[in-house]
Structures are given as structure tokens and as C-alpha cells.
KOLMISE-61262 format. One record per residue (C-alpha): x, y, z; residue number from 0. Coordinates in Angstrom, 2 decimals. Layout:
<vexbas>
[vexba [X Y Z] NUM];
...
</vexbas>
This chain:
<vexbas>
[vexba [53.16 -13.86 -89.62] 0];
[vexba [50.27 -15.85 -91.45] 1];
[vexba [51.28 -18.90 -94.02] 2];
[vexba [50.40 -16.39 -96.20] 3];
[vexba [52.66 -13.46 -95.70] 4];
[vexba [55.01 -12.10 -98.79] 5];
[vexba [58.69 -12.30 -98.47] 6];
[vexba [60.49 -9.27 -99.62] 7];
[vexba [64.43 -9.34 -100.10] 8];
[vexba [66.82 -6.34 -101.12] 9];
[vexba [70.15 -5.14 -100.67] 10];
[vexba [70.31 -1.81 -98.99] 11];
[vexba [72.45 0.94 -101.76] 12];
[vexba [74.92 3.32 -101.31] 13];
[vexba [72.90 5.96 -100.83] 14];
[vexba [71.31 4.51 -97.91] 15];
[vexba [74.68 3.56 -96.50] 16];
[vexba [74.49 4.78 -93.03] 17];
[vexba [70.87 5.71 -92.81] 18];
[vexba [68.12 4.40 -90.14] 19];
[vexba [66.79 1.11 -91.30] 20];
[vexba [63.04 2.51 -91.07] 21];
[vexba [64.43 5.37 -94.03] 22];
[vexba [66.63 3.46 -96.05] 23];
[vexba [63.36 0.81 -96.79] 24];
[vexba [61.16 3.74 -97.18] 25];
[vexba [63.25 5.31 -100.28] 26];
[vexba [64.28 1.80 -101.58] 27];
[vexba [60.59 0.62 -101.61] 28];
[vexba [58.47 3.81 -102.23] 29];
[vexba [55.30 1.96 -102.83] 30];
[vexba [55.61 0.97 -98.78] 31];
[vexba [54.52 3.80 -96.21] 32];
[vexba [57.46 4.78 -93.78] 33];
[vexba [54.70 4.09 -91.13] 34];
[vexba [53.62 0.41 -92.36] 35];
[vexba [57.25 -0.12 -92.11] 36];
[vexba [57.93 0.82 -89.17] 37];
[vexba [54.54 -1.33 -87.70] 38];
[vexba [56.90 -4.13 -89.63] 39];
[vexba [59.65 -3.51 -87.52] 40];
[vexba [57.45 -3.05 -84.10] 41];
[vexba [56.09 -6.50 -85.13] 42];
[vexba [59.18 -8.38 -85.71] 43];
[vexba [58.92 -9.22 -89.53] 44];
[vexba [62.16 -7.09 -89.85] 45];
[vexba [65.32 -9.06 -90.48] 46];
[vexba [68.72 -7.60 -91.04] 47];
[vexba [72.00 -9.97 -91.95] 48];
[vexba [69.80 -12.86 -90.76] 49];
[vexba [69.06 -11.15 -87.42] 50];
[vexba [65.93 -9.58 -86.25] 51];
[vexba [65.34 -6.19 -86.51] 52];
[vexba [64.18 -4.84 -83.22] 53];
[vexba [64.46 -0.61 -83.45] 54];
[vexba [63.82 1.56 -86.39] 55];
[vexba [66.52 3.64 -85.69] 56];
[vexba [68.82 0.70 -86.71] 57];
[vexba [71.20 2.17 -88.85] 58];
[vexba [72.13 -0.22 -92.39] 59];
[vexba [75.29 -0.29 -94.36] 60];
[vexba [75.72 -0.75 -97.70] 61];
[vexba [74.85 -4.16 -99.05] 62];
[vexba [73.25 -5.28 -95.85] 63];
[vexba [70.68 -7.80 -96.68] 64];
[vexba [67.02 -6.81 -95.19] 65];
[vexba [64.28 -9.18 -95.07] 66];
[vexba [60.56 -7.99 -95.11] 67];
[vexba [57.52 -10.30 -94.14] 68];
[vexba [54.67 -8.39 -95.77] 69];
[vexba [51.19 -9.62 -93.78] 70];
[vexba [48.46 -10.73 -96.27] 71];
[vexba [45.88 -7.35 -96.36] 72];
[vexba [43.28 -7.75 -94.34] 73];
[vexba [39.67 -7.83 -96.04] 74];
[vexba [38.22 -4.22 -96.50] 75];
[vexba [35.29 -2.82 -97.79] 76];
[vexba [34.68 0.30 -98.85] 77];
[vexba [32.68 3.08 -97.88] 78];
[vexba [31.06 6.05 -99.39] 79];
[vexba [33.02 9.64 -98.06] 80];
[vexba [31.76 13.37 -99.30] 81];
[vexba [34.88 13.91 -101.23] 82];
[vexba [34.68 16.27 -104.12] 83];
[vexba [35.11 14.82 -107.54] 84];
[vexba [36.36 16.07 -110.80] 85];
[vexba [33.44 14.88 -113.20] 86];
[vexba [33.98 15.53 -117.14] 87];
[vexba [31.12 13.46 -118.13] 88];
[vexba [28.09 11.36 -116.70] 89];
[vexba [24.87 9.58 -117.41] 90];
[vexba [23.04 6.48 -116.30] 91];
[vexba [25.70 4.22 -117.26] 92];
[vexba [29.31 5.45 -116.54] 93];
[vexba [30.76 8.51 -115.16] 94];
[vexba [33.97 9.62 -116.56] 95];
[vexba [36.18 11.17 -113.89] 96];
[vexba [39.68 13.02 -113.74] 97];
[vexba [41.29 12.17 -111.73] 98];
[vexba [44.13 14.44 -109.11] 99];
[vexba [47.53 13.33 -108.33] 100];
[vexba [48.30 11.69 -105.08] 101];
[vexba [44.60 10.08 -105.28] 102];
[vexba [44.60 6.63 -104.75] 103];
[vexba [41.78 4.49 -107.12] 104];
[vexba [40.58 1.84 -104.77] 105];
[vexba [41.20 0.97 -100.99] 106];
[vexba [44.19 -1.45 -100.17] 107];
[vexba [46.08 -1.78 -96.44] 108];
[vexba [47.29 1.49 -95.71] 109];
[vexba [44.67 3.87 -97.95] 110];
[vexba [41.21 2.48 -96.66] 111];
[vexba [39.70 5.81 -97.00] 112];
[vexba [40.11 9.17 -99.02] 113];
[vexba [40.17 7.70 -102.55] 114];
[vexba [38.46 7.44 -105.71] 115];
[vexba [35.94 4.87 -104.83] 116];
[vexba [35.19 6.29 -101.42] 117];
[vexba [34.23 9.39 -103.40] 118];
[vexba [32.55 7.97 -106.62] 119];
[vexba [30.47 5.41 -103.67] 120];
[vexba [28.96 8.87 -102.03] 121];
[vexba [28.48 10.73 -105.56] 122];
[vexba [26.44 8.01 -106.99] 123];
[vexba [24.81 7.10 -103.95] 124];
[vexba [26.28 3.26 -104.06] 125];
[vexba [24.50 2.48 -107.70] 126];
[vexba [27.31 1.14 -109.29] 127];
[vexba [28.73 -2.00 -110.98] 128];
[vexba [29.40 -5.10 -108.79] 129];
[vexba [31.45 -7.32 -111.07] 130];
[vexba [34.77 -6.04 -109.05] 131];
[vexba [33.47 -6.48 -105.89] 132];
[vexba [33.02 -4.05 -102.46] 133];
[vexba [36.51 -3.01 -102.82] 134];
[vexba [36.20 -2.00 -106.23] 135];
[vexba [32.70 -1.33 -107.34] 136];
[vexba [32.86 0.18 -110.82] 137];
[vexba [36.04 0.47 -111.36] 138];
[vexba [36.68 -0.75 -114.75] 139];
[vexba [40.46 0.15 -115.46] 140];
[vexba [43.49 1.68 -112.81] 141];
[vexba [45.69 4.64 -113.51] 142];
[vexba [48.78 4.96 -110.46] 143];
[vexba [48.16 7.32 -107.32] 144];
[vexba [50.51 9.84 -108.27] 145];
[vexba [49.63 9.57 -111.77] 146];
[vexba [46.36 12.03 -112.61] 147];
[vexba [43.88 11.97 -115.50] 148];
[vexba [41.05 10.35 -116.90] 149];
[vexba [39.05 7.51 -115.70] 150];
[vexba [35.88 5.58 -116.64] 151];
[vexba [33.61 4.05 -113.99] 152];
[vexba [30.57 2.13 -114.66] 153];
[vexba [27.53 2.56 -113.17] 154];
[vexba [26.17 -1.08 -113.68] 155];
[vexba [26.96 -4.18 -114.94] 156];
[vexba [26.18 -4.26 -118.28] 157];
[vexba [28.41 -1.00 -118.84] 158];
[vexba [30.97 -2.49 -117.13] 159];
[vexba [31.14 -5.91 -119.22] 160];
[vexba [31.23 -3.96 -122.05] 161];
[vexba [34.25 -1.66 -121.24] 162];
[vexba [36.10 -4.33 -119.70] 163];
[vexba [35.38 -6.52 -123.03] 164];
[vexba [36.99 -3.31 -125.23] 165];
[vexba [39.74 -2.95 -122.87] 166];
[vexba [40.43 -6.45 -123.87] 167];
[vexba [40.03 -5.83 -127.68] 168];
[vexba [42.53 -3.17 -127.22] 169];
[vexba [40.01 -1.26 -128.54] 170];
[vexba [40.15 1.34 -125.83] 171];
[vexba [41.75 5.11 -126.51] 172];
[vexba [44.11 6.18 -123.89] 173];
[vexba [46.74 8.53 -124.62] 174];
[vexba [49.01 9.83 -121.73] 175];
[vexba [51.29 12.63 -121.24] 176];
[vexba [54.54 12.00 -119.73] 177];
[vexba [57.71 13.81 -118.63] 178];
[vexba [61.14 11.72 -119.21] 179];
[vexba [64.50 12.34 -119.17] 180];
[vexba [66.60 12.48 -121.76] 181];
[vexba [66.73 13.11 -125.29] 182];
[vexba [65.05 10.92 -127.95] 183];
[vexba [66.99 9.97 -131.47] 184];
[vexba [63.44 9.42 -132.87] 185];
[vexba [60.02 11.19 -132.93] 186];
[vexba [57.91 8.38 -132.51] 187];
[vexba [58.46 4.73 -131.47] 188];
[vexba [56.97 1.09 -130.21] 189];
[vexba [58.26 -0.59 -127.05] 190];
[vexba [57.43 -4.25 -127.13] 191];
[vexba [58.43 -5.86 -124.50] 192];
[vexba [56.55 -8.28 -122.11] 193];
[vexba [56.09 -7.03 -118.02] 194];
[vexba [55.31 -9.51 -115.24] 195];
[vexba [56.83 -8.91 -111.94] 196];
[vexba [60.49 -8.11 -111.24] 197];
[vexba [62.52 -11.33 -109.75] 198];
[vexba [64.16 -9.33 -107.79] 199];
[vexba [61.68 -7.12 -106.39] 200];
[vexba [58.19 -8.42 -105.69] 201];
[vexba [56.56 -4.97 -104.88] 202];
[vexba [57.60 -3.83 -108.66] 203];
[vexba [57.27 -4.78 -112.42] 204];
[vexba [59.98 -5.67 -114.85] 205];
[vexba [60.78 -6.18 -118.26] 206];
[vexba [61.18 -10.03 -118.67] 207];
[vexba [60.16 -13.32 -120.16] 208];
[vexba [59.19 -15.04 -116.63] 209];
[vexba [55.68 -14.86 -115.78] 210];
[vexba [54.78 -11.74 -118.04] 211];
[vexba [52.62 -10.86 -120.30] 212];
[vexba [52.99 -9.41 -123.76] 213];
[vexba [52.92 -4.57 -123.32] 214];
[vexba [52.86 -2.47 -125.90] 215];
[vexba [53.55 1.13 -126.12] 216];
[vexba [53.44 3.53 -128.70] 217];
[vexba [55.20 6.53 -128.10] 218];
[vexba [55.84 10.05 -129.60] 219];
[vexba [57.85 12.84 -129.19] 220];
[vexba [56.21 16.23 -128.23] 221];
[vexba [58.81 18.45 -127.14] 222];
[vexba [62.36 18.78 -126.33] 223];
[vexba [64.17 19.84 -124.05] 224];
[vexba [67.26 18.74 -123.84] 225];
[vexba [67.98 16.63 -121.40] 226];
[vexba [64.26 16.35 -121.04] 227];
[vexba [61.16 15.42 -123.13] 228];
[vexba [57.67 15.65 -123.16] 229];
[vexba [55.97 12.40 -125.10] 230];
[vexba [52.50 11.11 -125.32] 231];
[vexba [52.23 7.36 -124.76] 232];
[vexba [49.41 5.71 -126.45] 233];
[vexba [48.49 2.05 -124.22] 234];
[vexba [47.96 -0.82 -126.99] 235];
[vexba [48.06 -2.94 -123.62] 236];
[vexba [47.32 -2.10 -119.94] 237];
[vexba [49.82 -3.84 -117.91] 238];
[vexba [50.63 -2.16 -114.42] 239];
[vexba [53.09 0.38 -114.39] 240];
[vexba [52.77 -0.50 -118.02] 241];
[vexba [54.46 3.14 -119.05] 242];
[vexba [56.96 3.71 -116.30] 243];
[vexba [58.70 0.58 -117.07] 244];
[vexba [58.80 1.09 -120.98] 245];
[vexba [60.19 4.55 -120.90] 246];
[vexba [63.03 2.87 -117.94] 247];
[vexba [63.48 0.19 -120.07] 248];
[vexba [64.50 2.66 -123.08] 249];
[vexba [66.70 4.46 -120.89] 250];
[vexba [63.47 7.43 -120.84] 251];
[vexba [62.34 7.20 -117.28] 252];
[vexba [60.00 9.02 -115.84] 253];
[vexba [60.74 12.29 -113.93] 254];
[vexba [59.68 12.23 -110.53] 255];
[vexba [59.46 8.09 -110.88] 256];
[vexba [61.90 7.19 -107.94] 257];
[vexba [60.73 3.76 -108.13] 258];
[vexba [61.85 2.74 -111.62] 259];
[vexba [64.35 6.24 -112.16] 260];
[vexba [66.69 7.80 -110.13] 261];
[vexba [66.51 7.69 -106.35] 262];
[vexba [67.41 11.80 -106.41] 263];
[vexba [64.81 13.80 -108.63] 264];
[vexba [64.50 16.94 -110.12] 265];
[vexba [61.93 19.69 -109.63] 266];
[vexba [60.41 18.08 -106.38] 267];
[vexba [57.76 16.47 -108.53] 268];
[vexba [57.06 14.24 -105.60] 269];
[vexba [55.33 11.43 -107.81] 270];
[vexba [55.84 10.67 -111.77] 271];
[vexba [54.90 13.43 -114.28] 272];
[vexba [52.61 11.17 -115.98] 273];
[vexba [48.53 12.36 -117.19] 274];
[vexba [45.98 10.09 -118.51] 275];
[vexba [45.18 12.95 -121.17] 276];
[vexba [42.73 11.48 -123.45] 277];
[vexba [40.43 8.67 -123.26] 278];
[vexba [37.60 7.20 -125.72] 279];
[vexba [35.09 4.32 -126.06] 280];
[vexba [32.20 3.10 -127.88] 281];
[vexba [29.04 3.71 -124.97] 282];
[vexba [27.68 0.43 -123.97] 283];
[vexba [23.85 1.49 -124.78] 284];
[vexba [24.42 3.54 -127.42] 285];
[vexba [27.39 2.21 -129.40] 286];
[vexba [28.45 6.11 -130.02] 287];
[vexba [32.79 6.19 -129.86] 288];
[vexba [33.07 9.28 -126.97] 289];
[vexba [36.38 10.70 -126.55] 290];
[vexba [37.22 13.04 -123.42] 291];
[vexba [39.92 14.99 -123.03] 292];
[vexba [41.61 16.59 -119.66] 293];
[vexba [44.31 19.43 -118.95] 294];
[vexba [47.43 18.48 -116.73] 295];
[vexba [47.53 19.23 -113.50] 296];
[vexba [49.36 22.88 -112.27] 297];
[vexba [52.82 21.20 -111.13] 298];
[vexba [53.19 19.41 -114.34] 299];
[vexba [52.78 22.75 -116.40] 300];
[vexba [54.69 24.93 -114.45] 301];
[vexba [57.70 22.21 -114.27] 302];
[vexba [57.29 22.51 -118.20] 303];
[vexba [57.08 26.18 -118.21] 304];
[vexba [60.21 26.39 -116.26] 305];
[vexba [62.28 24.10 -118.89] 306];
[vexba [60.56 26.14 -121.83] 307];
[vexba [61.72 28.90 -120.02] 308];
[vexba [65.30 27.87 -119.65] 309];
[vexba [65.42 26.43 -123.21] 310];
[vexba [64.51 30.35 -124.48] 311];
[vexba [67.49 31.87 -126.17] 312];
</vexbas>
């Protein structure tokens, strides 16, 4: 392990009483592969009780206290892949790009290839911004691999300074679509509540006053469904994870969120039900206010066909 590593601490849960220790980290820490973890293990960076973890097939107990050293990524750089992309708008500046589910935005350790950037790099022939480096050439703002939706990329500098200087102003439209559970006293709302990372769990954000800066959501009821409901969620802020940990925080998490919900989900949604429907900003050379709009992907309608459908009288 370098100097550099990240220590990561939990307690395994009851529901991963029993399990192999390779699983039980898997579901506990979703935003891990199973197969990083298990190159963890292989490596000895595994600890168990104090005690190194030699065999993935280790089976954990309840409350068993597991100890991760997570190496620091290696340096990457992306490169261009013919990977079809879903363009809603484009000219010399920007591109403006829906997004899929289960896409991830830029490369990290684990995801070097297949994802946004790997795709927008080959579209646009490598003429894009540089302010966010090779790993991240244009991309201007993030939305979550299993979250889908809309997505500007910049094309050059100057559009890039300028988008990034709105997202700043909170100037910035971007209105999502999500599926929590449970039912909402009120139509509409505001969560204000500051995120930074969770004390307790590095890989994840958190509600709290240490480290964090000030989030803002603005929220509104779309439709009911008992023990579900659809909401938009309009970002005054753009903190990671910004709208999964609201909606947990108000007792409204996401469905299919098994990082900040429940470790057993409905539907098999594999991934949040959360869309990046609408987005808008002023264009950087022509100071025009553009707003796009997408449609949610097919699993997120059909899971909300099936409630409508069970909601029918």
C-alpha cells in the first residue's frame, strides 16, 4: 500500500451475517466492484477483527469489523472509443447529450473505457475543452452512472468557463425526475441541509456540519402512489449525490438507491430511478437561455406504469 492509500472502516450488518467476505463488502459498499474487491483481498489490504484477510470466501458475522486499504488510482487518460451517443443538441461550442443508465461520465480505476468521454472524445474528434484535463475533457457538470439524462459538454474553453461560471451563479436549470418511497404530507418542499462526506463512510456523502458545504433542493410532488412517489427535484446546488441524500435525509429515498435506501429493493431497478429531465443555459456566444428536455428511460416508465396500474380501481 502507498502513503497514500484510503482507509475504509465498516461494520459488517445483519444481513450479511454469514455471507463470504468478498459479498458482504460488495452490497455494503456498492460504489466498489465485487472484482476490485476481491484484487483487495488477493493483495492483502483486507483486514478482518484486526487480522488479515487472506481468501474471499471468508465468511463475516455480524458486527465484524473489516478494514479496506483503497490504493490511490493510478493516472489515466482517456481515449476516444466508437460508442454511439444520444445527441439532443450540438454546435461549435457544446453538445448537449442524454445520457443512458449504467453509463459512467468520465474514466476512474475500474471504468477506464466504455463511458461518456470515451464516446464524446471519438464523436468530436478530440476538439474539446481542456480546463478539466485528459480525464475529463469537456465535461462541465456530473450526473451518477446509474442515473440517466441530460448533460452539457463543451467543446472549448471559452464555453466551458462560461457554463462552469453559471453553474456557480446557480443560474443553471436542472430539473430531475425521481422515484421515492413513501408518501409525501406536502406537494412541494426545500431541503436545506449542508453534504460533505459521511464520517462514517468515506466512499459516501452525508448530511452534516463537518466539512460540507451548503445543498439545496427544491422538490415537488408529481404523483402518488402510495407508498411511492414520483417528484421532480429542481438542483439550486450541485453537490454529489446531492438528491439521493436529500430525499434519505427526509425519510424519501430513492428506489433502487441501495447505497443511501434499503439494502433489499423493489422492482429490480438495479440503480436509482433518478432522470436529469430538463436542463437550460444562457449559450456562451450567443447569450440565448436554451432549455432541452429528455424522456425517461423504458425501465423507469414501465416501473411507473406498473404502480399506475396497481393504483387503478
Amino acid at each position: 500500500m502507498t502513503d497514500k492509500s484510503e482507509t475504509v472502516q465498516l461494520l459488517i450488518d445483519e444481513e450479511n451475517h454469514g455471507a463470504r467476505v468478498d459479498s458482504a463488502l460488495s452490497l455494503q459498499l456498492p460504489e466498489i466492484s465485487r472484482s476490485f474487491i476481491q484484487k483487495l483481498i488477493e493483495s492483502g489490504a483486507v483486514r478482518v477483527n484486526g487480522q488479515l484477510c487472506t481468501s474471499k470466501k471468508h465468511k463475516v458475522s455480524k458486527d465484524d469489523a473489516v478494514e479496506l486499504q483503497i490504493p490511490e488510482p493510478k493516472a489515466l487518460e482517456a481515449k476516444a472509443e466508437d460508442i454511439p451517443l444520444q445527441l439532443v443538441y450540438e454546435d461549435d461550442d457544446l453538445l448537449v447529450v442524454n445520457k443512458p443508465r449504467v453509463m459512467v461520465v468520465h474514466p476512474a480505476a475500474g471504468n477506464e473505457s466504455g463511458t461518456l468521454v470515451n464516446a464524446v472524445m471519438f464523436h468530436c474528434k478530440g476538439r474539446l475543452s481542456s480546463i478539466n484535463g485528459v480525464i475529463r475533457p469537456g465535461i462541465v457538470h456530473r450526473i451518477d452512472k446509474d442515473t440517466s439524462g441530460l448533460l452539457v459538454v463543451a467543446k472549448n474553453d471559452m464555453a466551458h468557463e462560461s457554463l462552469s461560471q453559471q453553474l456557480a451563479a446557480h443560474s443553471i436549470t436542472r430539473k430531475y425526475e425521481a422515484l421515492v418511497f413513501n408518501n409525501f404530507i406536502q406537494d412541494e418542499g426545500t431541503v436545506d441541509a449542508p453534504i460533505g462526506r459521511d464520517p462514517s463512510n468515506r466512499l459516501r456523502q452525508a448530511v452534516t456540519d463537518i466539512n460540507s458545504k451548503r445543498a439545496v433542493t427544491h422538490f415537488k410532488v408529481l404523483e402518488r402512489f402510495g407508498k411511492f412517489t414520483l417528484i421532480e427535484a429542481k438542483l439550486e446546488t450541485g453537490r454529489t449525490h446531492q438528491i439521493r441524500v436529500h430525499m434519505a435525509y427526509i425519510k424519501h429515498p430513492l428506489v433502487g438507491d441501495k447505497v443511501y435506501g434499503p439494502k433489499k429493493q423493489p422492482f429490480n431497478a438495479e440503480g436509482q430511478l433518478l432522470h436529469a429531465k430538463t436542463l437550460g443555459f444562457v449559450h456562451p456566444r450567443t447569450g440565448e437561455y436554451m432549455e432541452f428536455e429528455s424522456s425517461r428511460p423504458e425501465i423507469f416508465d414501465n416501473i411507473l406504469q406498473s404502480l399506475r396500474n396497481a393504483v387503478r380501481p
